[in-house]
N, C-alpha and C positions, 0 to 999 in steps of 0.2 A: 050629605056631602062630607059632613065631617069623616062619616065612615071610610069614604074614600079617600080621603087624606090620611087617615092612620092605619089606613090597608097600604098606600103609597111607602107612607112614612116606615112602615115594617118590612115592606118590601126593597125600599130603599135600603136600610139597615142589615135585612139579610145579604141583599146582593155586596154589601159592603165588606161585612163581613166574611165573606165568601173572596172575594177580594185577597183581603187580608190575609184569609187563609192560603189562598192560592199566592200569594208573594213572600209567605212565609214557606210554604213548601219549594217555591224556588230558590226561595235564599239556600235554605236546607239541601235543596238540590245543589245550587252553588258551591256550598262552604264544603258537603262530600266531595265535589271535583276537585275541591280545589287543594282538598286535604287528600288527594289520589294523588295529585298531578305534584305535590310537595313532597310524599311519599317516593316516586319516582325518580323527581332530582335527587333527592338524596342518595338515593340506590345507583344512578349512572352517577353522581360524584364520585361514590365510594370507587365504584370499578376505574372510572377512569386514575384516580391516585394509582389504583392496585397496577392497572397498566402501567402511567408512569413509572413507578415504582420499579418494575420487571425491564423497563426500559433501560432504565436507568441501571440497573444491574447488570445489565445487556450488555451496556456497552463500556462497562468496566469490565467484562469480562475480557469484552473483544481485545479492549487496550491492553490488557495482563497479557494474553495467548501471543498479541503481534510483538511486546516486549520481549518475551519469552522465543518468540521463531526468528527474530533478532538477534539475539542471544548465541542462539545456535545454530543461525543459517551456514556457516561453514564449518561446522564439524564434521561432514563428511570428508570436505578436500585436505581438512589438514590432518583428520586423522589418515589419508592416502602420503599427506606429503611429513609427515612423520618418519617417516624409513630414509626417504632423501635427508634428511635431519639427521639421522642415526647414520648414512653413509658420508657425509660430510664432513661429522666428526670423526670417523673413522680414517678418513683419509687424512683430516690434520693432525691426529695423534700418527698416522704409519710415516707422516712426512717429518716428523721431529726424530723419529729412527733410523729412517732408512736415505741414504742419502742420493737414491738413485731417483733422479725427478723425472725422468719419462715414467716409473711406475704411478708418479703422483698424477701425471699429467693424464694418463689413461685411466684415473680412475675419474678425476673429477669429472673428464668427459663423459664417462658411463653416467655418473650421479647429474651430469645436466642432462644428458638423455633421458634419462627417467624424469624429471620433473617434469622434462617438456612434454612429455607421455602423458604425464596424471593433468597437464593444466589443458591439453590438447583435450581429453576425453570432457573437460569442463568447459567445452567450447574454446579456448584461447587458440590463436591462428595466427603466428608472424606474419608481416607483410614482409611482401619480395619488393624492393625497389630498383636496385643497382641494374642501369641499364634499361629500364622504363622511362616514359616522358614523364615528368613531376605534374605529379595532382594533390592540390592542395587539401582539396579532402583529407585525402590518406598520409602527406608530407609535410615536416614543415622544413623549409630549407634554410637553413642557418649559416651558408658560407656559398660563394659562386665562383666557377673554378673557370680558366678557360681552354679546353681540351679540342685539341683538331680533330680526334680519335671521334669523337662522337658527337650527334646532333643539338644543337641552341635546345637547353629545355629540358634534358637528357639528365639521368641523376646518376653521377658518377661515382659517388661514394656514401656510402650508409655511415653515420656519424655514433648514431644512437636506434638499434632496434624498436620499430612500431608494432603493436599489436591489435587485434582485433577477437571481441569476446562475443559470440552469439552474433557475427555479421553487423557489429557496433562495434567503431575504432574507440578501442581501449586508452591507448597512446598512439599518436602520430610517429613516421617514423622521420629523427633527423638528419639530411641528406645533405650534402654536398652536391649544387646543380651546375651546367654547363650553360654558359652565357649563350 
């Protein structure tokens, strides 16, 4: 009997150790995942800095480029209205010589001709009032007149030119209306 207790007792020992060794192999197995799976974060850290990073340069760039088209969003109308500039002057230099003022008068009108040409091709669009019923939209009326000549409502006189840029009132225009 004793044999069978120290055949028990060795076999006890071995499956112990067996044991042992198999929770030593999974630790081992363990501590590889776990030294994989540390490996890993570190690698998606790094990238994600590196994106940040790109992001973040991104949008310094953006901010530079929208300062810059800022900058220079109308250098094309004013290099167009540069010559209206150059005739303007031109005409108050001829009008300090010449003493005939219908020549001035016909010129300036040429030189607002042309502006209104270059601001027209840039969208800009006077509004017509005089003689329309008053819409506040488009008007603002700043004095009310009262004329038999025309209907309660009716905008009798243009005070100050309104404009309209791209189908969006620029400035209102203001009128003079009939009670």
């Amino acid at each position: 009997m004793e044999e069978a207790k120290k055949a028990q007792i060795k076999e006890h020992r071995s499956e112990s150790r067996k044991k042992a060794a198999k929770k030593t192999s999974v630790k081992t197995k363990l501590r590889e995942e776990l030294q994989k799976k540390e490996t890993e974060l570190s690698l998606k850290q790094e990238q994600l800095l590196r994106v940040a990073a790109e992001f973040d340069n991104y949008k310094k760039r953006v901010t530079r480029d929208f300062a810059d088209l800022i900058k220079t969003a109308n250098e094309n109308l004013i290099k167009q209205l540069l010559p209206v500039l150059d005739n303007l002057e031109r005409a108050l230099d001829h009008s300090k010589t010449d003493s005939n003022s219908n020549s001035l008068h016909e010129g300036v009108e040429m030189i607002f001709g042309q502006l209104l040409e270059i601001l027209g091709k840039e969208g800009l669009k006077p509004l017509e009032a005089v003689g329309k019923s008053f819409d506040p939209h488009l008007h603002e009326a700043v004095m009310q007149i009262e004329d038999d000549k025309h209907p309660s409502d009716t905008v009798v006189n243009e005070i100050e030119k309104g404009y309209m840029l791209n189908d969006k009132v620029l400035r209102h225009t203001k009128v003079a209306v009939n009670k």
